[in-house]
PDB file of N, CA, C and O in Angstrom:
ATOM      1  N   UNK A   1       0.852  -1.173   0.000  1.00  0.00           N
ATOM      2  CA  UNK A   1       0.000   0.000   0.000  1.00  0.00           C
ATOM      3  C   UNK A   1       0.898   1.237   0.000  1.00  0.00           C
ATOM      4  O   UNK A   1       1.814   1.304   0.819  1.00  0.00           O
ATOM      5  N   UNK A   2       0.651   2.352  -0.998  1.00  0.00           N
ATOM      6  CA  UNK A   2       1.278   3.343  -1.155  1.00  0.00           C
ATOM      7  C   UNK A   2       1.026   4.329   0.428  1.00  0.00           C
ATOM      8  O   UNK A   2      -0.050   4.344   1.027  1.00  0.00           O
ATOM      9  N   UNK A   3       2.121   4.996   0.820  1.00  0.00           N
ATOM     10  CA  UNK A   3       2.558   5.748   2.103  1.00  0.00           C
ATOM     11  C   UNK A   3       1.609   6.697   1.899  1.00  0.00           C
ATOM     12  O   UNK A   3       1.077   7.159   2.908  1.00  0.00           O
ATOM     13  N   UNK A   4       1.163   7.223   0.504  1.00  0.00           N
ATOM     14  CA  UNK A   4       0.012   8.460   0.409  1.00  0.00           C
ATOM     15  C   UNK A   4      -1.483   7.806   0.412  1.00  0.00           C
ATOM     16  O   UNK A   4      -2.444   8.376  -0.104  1.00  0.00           O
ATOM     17  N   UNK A   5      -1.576   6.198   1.232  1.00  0.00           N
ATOM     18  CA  UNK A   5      -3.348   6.583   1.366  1.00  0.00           C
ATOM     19  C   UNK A   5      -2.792   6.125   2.748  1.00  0.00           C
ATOM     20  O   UNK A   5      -1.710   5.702   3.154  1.00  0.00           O
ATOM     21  N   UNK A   6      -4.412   6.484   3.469  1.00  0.00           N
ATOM     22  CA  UNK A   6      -4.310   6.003   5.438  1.00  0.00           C
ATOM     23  C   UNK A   6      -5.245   5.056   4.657  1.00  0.00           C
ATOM     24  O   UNK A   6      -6.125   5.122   3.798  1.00  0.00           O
ATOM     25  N   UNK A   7      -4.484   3.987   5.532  1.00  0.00           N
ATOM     26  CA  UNK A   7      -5.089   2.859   6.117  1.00  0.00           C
ATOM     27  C   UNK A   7      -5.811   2.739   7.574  1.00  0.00           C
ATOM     28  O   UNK A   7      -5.259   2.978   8.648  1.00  0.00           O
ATOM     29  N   UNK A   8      -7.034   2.360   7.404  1.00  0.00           N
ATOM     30  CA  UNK A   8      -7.806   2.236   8.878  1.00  0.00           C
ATOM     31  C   UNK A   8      -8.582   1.396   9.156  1.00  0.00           C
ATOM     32  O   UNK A   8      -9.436   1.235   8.284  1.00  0.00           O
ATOM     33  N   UNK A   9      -8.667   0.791   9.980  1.00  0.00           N
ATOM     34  CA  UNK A   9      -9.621  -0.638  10.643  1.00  0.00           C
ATOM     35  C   UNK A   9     -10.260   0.066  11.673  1.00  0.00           C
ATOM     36  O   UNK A   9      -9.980   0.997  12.428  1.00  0.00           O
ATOM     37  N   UNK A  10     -11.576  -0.966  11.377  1.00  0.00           N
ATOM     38  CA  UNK A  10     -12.441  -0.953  12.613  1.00  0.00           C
ATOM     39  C   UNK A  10     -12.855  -1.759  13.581  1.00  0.00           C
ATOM     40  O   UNK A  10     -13.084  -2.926  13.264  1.00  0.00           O
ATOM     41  N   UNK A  11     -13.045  -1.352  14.939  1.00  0.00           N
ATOM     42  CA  UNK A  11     -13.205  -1.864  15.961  1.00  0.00           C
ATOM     43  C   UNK A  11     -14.894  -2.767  15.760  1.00  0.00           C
ATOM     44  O   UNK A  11     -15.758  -2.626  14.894  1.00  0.00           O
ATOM     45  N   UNK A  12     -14.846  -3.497  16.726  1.00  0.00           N
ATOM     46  CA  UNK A  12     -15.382  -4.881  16.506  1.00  0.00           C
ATOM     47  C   UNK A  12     -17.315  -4.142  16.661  1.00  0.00           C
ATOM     48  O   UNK A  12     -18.299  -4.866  16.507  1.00  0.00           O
ATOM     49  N   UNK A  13     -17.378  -2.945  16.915  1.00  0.00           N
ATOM     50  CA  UNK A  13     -18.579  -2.290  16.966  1.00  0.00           C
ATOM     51  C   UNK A  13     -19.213  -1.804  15.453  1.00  0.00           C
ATOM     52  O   UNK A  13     -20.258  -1.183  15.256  1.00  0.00           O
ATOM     53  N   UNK A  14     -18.179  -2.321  14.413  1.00  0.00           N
ATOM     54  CA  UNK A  14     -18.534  -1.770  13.290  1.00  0.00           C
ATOM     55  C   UNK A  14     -18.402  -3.155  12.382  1.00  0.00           C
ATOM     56  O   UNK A  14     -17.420  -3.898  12.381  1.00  0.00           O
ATOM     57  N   UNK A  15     -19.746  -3.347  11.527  1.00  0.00           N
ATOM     58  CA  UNK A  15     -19.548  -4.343  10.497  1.00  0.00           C
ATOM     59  C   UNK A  15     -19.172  -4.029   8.942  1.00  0.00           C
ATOM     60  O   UNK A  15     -19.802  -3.483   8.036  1.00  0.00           O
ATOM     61  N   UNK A  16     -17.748  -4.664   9.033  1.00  0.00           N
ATOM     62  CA  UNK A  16     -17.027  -3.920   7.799  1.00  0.00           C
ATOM     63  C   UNK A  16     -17.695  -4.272   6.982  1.00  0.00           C
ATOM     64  O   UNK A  16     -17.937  -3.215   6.400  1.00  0.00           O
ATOM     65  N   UNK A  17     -18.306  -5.168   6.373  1.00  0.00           N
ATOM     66  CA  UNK A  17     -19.473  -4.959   5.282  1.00  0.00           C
ATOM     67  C   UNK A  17     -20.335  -4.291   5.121  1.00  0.00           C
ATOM     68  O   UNK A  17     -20.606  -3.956   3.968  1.00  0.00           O
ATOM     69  N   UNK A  18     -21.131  -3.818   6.240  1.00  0.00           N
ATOM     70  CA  UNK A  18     -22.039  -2.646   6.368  1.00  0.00           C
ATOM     71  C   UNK A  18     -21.263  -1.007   5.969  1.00  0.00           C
ATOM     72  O   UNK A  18     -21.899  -0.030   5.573  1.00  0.00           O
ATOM     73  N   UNK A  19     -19.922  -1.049   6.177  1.00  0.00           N
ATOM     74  CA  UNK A  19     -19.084   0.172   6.512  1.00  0.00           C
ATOM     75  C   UNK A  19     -18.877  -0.107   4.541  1.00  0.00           C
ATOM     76  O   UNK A  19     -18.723   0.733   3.655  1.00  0.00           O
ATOM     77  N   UNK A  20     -18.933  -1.081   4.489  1.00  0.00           N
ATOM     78  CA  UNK A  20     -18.715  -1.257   2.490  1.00  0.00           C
ATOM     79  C   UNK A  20     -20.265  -1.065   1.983  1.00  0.00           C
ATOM     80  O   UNK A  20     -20.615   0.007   1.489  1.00  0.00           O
ATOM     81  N   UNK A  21     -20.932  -1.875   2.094  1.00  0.00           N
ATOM     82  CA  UNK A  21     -21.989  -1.276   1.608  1.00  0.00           C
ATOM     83  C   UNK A  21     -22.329   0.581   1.615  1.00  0.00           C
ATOM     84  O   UNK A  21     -22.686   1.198   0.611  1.00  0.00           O
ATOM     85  N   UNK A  22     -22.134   1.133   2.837  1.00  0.00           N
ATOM     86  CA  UNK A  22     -22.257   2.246   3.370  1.00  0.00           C
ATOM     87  C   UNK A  22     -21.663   3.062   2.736  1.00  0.00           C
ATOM     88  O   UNK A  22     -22.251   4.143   2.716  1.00  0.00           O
ATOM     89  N   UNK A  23     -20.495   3.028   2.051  1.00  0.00           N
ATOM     90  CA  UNK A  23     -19.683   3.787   0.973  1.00  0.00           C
ATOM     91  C   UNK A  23     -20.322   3.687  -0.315  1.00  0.00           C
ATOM     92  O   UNK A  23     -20.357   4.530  -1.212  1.00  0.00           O
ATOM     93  N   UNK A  24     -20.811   2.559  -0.275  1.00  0.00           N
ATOM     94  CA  UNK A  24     -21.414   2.457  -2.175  1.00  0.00           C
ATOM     95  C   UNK A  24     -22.399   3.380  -2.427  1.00  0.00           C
ATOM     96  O   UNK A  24     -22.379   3.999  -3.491  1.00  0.00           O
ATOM     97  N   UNK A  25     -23.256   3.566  -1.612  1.00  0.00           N
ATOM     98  CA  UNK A  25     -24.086   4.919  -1.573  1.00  0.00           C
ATOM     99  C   UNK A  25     -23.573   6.399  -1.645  1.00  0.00           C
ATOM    100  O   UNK A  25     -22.418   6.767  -1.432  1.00  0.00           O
ATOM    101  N   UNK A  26     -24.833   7.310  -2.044  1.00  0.00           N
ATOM    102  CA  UNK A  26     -24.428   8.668  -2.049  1.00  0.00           C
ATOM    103  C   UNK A  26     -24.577   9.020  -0.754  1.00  0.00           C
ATOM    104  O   UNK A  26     -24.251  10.185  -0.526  1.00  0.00           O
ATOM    105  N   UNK A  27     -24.999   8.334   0.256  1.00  0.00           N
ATOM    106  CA  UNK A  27     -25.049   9.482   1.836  1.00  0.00           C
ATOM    107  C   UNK A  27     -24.345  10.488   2.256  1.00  0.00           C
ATOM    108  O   UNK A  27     -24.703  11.581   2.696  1.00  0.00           O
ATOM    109  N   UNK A  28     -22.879   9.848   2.019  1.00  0.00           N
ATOM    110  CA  UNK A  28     -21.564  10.311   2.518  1.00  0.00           C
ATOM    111  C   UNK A  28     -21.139  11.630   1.308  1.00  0.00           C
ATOM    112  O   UNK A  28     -20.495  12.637   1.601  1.00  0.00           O
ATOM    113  N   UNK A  29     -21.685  11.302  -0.071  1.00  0.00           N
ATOM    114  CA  UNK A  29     -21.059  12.300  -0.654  1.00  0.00           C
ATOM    115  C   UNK A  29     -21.859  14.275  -0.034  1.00  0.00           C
ATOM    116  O   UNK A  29     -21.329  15.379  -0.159  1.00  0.00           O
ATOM    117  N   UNK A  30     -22.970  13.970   0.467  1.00  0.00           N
ATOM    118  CA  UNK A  30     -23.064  15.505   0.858  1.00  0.00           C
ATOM    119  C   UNK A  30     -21.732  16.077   1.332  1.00  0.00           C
ATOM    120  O   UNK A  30     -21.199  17.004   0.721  1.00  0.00           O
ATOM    121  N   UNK A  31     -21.075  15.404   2.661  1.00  0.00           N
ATOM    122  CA  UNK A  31     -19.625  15.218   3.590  1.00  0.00           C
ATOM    123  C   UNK A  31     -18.958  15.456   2.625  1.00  0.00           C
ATOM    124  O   UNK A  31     -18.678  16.647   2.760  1.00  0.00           O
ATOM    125  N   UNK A  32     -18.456  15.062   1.615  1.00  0.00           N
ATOM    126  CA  UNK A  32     -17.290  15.016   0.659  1.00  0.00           C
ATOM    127  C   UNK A  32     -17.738  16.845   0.267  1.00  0.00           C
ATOM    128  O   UNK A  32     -17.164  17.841   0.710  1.00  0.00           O
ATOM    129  N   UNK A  33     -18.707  16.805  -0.509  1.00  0.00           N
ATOM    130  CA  UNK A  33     -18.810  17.924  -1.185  1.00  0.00           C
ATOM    131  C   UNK A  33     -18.671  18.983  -0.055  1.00  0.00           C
ATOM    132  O   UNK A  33     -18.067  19.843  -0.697  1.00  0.00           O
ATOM    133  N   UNK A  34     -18.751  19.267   0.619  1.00  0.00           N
ATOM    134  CA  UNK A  34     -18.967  20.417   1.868  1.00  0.00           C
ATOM    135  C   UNK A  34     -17.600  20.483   2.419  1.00  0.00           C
ATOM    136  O   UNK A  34     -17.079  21.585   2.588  1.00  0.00           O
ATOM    137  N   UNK A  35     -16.906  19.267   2.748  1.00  0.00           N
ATOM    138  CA  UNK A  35     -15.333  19.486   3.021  1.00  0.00           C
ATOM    139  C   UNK A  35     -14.057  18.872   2.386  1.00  0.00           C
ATOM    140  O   UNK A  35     -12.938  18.815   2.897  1.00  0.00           O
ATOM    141  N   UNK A  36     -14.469  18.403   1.113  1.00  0.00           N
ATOM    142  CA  UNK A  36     -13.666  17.933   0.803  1.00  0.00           C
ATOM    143  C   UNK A  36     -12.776  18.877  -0.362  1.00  0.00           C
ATOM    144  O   UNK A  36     -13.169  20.037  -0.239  1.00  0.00           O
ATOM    145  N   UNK A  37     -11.910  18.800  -1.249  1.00  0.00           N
ATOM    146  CA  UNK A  37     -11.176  20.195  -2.176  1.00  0.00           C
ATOM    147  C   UNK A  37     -10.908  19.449  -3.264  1.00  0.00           C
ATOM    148  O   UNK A  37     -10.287  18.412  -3.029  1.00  0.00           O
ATOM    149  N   UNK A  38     -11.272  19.729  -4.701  1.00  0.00           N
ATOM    150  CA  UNK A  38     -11.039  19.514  -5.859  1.00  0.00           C
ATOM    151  C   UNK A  38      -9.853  19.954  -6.150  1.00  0.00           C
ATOM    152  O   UNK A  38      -9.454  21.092  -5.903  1.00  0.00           O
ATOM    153  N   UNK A  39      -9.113  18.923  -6.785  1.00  0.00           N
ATOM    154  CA  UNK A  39      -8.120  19.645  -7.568  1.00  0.00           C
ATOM    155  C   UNK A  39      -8.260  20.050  -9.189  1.00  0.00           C
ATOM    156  O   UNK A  39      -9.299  20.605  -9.546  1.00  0.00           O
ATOM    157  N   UNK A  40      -7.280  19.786 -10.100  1.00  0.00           N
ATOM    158  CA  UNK A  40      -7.229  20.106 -11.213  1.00  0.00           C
ATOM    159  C   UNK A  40      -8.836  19.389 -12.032  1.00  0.00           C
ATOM    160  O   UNK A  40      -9.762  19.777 -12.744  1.00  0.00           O
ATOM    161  N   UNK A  41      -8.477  18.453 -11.520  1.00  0.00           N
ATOM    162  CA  UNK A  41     -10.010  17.288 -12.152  1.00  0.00           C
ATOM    163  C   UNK A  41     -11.091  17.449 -10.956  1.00  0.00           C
ATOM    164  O   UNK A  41     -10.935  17.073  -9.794  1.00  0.00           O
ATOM    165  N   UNK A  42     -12.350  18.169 -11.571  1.00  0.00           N
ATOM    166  CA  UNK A  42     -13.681  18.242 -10.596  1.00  0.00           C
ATOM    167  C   UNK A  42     -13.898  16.881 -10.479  1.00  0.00           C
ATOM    168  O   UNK A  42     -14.923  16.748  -9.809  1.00  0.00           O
ATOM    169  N   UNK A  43     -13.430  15.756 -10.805  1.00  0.00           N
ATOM    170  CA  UNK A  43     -14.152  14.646 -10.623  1.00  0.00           C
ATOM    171  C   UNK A  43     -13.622  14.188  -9.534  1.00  0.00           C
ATOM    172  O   UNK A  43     -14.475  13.752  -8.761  1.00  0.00           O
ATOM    173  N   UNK A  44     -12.465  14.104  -9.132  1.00  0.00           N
ATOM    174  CA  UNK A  44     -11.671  13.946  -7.744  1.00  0.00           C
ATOM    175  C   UNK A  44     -11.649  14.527  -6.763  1.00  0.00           C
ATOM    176  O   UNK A  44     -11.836  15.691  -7.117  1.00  0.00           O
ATOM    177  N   UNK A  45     -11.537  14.508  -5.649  1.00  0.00           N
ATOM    178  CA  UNK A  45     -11.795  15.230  -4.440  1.00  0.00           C
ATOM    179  C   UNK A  45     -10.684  14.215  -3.507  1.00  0.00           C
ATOM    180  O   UNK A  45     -10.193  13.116  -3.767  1.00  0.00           O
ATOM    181  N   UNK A  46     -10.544  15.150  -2.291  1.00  0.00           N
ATOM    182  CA  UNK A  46      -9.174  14.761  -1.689  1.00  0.00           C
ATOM    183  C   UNK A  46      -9.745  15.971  -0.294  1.00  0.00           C
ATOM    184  O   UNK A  46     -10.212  17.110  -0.297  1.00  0.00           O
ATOM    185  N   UNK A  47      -9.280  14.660   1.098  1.00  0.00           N
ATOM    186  CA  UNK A  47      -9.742  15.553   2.221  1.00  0.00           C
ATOM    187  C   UNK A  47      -9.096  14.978   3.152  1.00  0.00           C
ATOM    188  O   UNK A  47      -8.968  13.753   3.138  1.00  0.00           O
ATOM    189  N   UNK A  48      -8.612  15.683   4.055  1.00  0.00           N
ATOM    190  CA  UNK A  48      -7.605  15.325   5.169  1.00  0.00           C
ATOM    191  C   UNK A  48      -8.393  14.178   5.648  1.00  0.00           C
ATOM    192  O   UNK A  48      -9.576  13.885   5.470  1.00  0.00           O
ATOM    193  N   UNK A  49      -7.201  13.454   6.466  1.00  0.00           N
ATOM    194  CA  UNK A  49      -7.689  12.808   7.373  1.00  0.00           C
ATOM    195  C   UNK A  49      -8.558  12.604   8.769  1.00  0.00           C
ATOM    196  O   UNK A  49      -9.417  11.836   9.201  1.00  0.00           O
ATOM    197  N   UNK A  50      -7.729  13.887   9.254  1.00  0.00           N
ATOM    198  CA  UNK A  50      -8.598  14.121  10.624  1.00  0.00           C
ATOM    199  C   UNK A  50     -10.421  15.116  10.316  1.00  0.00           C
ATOM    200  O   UNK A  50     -11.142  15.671  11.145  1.00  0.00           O
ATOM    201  N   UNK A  51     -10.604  14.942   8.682  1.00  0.00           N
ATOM    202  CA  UNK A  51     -11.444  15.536   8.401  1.00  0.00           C
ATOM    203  C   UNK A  51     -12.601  13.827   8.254  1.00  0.00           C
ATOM    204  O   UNK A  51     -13.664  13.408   8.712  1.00  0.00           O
ATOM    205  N   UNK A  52     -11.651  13.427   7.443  1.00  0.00           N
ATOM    206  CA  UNK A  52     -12.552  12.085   7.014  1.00  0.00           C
ATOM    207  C   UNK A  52     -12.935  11.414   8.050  1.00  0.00           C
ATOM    208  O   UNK A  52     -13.916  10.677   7.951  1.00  0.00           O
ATOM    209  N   UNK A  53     -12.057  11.564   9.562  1.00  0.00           N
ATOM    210  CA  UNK A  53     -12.610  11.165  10.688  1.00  0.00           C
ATOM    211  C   UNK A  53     -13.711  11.498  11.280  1.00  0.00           C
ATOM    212  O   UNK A  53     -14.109  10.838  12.240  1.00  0.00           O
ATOM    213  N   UNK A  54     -14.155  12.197  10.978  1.00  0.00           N
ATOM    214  CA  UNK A  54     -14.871  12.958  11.401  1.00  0.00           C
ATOM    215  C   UNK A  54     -16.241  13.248  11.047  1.00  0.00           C
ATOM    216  O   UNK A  54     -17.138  13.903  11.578  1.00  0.00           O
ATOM    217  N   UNK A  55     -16.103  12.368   9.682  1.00  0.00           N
ATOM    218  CA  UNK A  55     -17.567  12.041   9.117  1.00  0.00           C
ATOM    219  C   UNK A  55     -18.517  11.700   9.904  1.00  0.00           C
ATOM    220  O   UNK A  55     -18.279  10.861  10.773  1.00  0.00           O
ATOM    221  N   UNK A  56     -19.865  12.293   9.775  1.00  0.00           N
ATOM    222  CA  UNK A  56     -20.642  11.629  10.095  1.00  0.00           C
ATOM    223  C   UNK A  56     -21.271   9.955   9.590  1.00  0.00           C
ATOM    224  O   UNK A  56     -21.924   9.903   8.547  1.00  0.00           O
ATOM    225  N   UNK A  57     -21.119   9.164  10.078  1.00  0.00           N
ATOM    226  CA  UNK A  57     -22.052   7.793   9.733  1.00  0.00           C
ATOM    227  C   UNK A  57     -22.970   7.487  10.683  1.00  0.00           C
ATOM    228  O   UNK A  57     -22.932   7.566  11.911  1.00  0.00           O
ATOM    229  N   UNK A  58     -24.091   6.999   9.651  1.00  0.00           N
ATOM    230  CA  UNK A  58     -25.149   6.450  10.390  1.00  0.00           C
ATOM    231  C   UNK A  58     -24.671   4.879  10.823  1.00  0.00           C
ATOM    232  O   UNK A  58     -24.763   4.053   9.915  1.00  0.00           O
ATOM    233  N   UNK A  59     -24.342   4.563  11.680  1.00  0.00           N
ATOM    234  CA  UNK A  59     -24.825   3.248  11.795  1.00  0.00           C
ATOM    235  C   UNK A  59     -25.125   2.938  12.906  1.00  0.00           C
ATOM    236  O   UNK A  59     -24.411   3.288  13.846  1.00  0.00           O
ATOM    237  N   UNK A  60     -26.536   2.021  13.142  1.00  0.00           N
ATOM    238  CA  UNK A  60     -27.010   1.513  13.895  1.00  0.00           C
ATOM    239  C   UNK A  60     -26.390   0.358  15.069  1.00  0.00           C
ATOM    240  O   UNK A  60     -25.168   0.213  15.087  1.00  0.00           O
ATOM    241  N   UNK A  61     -27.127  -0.346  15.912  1.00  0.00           N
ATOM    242  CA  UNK A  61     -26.625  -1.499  16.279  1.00  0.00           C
ATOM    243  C   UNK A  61     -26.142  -2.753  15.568  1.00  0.00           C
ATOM    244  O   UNK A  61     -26.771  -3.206  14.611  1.00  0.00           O
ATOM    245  N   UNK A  62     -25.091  -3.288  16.003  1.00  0.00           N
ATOM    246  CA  UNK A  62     -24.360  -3.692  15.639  1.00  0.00           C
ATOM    247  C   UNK A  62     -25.247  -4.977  14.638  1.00  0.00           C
ATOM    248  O   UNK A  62     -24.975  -5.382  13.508  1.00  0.00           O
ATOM    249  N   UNK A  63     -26.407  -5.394  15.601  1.00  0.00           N
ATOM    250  CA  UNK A  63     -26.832  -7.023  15.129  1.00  0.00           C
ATOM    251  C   UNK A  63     -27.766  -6.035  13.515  1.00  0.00           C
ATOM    252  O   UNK A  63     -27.981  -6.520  12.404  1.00  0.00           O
ATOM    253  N   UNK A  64     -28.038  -4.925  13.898  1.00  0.00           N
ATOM    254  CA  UNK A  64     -28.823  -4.261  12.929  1.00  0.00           C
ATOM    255  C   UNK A  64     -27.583  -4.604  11.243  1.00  0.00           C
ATOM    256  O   UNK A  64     -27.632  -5.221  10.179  1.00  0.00           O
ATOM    257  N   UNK A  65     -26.695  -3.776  11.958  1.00  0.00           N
ATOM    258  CA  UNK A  65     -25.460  -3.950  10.927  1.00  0.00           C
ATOM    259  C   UNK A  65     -25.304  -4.719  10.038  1.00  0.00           C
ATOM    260  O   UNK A  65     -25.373  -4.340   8.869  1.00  0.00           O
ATOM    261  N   UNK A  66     -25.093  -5.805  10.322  1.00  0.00           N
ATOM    262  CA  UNK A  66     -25.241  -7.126  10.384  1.00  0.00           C
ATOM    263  C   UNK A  66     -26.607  -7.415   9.248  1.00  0.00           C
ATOM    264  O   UNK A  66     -26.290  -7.947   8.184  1.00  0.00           O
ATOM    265  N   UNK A  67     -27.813  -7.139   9.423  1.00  0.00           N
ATOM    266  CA  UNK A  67     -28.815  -7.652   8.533  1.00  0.00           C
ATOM    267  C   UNK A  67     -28.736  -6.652   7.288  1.00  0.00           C
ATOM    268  O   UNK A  67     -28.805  -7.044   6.124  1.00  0.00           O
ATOM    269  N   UNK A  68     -28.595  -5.415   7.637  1.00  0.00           N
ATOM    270  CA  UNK A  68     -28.734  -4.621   6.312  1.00  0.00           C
ATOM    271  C   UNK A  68     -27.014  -5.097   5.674  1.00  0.00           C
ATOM    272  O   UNK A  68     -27.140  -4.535   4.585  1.00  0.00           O
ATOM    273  N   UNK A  69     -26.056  -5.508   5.633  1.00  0.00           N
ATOM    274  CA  UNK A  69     -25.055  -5.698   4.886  1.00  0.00           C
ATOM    275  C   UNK A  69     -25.701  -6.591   4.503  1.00  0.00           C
ATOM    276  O   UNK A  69     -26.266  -6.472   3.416  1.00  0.00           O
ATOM    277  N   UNK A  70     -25.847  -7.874   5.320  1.00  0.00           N
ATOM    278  CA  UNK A  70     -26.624  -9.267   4.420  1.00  0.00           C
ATOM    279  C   UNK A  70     -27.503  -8.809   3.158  1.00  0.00           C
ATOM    280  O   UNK A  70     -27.495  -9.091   1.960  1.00  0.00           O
ATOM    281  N   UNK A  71     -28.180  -8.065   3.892  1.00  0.00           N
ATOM    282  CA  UNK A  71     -29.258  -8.286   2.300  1.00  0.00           C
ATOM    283  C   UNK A  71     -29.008  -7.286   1.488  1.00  0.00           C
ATOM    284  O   UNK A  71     -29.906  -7.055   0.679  1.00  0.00           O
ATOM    285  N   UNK A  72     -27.648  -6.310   1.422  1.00  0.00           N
ATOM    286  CA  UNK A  72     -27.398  -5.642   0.429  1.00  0.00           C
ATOM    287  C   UNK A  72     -26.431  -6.672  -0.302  1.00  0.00           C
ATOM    288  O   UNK A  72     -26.215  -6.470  -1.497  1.00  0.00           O
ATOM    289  N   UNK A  73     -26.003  -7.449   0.146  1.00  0.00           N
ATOM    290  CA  UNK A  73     -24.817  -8.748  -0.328  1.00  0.00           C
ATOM    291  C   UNK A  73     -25.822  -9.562  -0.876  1.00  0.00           C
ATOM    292  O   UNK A  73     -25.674  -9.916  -2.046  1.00  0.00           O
ATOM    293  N   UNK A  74     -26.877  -9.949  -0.215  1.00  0.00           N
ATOM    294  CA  UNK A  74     -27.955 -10.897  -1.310  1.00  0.00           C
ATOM    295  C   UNK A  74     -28.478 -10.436  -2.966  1.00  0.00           C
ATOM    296  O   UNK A  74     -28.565 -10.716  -4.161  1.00  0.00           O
ATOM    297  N   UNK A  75     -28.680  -9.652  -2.038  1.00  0.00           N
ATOM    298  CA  UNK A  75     -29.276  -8.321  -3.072  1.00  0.00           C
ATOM    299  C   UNK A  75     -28.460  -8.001  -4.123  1.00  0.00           C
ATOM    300  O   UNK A  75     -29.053  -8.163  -5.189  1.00  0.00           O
ATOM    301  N   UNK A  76     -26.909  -7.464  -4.295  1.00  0.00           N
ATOM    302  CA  UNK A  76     -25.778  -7.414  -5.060  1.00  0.00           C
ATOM    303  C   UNK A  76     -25.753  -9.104  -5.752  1.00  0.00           C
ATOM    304  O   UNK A  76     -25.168  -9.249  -6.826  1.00  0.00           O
ATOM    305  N   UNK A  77     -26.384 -10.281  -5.105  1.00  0.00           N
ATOM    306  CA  UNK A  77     -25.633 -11.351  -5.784  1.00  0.00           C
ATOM    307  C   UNK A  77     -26.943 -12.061  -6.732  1.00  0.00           C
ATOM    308  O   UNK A  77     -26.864 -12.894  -7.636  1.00  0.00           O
ATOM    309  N   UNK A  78     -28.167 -11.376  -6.137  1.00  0.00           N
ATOM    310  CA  UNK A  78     -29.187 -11.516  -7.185  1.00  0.00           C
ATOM    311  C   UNK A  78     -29.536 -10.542  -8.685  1.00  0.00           C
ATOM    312  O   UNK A  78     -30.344 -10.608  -9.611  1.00  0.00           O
ATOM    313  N   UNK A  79     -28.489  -9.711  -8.302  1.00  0.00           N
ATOM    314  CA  UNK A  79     -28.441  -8.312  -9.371  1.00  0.00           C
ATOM    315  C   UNK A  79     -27.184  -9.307 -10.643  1.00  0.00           C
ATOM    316  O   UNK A  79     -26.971  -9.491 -11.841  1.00  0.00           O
ATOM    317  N   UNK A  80     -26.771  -9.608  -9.493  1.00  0.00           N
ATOM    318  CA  UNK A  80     -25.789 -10.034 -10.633  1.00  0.00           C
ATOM    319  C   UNK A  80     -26.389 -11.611 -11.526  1.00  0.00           C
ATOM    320  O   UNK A  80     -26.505 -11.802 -12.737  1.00  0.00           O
ATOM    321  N   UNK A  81     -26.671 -12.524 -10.381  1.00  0.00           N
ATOM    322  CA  UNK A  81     -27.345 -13.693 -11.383  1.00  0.00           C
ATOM    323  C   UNK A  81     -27.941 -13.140 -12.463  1.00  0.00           C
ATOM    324  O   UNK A  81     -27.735 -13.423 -13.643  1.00  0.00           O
ATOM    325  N   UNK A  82     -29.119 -11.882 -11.757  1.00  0.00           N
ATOM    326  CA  UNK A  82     -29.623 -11.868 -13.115  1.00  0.00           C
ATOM    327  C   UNK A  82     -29.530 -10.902 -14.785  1.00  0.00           C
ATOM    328  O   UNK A  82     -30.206 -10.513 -15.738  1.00  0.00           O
ATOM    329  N   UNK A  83     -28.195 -10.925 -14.221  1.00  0.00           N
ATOM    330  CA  UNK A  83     -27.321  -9.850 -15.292  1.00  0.00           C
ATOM    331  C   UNK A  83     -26.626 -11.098 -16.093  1.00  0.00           C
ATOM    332  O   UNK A  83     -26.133 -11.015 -17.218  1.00  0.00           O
ATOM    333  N   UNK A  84     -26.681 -12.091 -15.403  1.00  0.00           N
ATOM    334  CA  UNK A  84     -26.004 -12.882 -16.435  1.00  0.00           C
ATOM    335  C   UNK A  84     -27.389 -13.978 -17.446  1.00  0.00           C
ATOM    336  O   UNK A  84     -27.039 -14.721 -18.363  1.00  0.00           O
TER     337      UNK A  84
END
C-alpha cells in the first residue's frame, strides 16, 4: 500500500461490510462535497484525514449492521445472477 493513502480498521462495533456497503451509496457524498477540495479534475476530491474522521455515519446497532449488509450482499448477488 502506497505511504500516500491512510489505512484504517475498525473496531469490533462496526460491520465492515455494512461500513462497504455504506460507501457504495451517495449518503456520505453531501460530507465530501462540503469538506472535501477539488483539484485540477472536478471529478476527484481529496480531504484530510482528521477531516474524514470525522464524518458523520449512520450506523445503527451492531446485530442491525449485520442484517442490512446481508441483504445488500444478497441483493448485489441476485443483481448479478440476473445480469447474467
Amino acid at each position: 500500500m502506497s505511504p500516500l493513502y491512510t489505512v484504517f480498521s475498525v473496531d469490533d462495533m462496526i460491520n465492515k461490510l455494512y461500513l462497504e456497503h455504506y460507501f457504495k451509496t451517495n449518503r456520505w457524498h453531501q460530507f465530501m462535497f462540503l469538506e472535501g477540495n477539488s483539484g485540477a479534475r472536478s471529478d476527484r476530491f481529496s480531504i484530510s484525514d482528521s477531516t474524514f474522521f470525522e464524518m458523520p455515519i449512520q450506523c445503527p446497532v451492531l446485530e442491525e449492521q449485520e442484517l442490512i449488509a446481508l441483504f445488500f450482499d444478497r441483493l448485489d448477488s441476485l443483481i448479478t445472477l440476473h445480469q447474467r
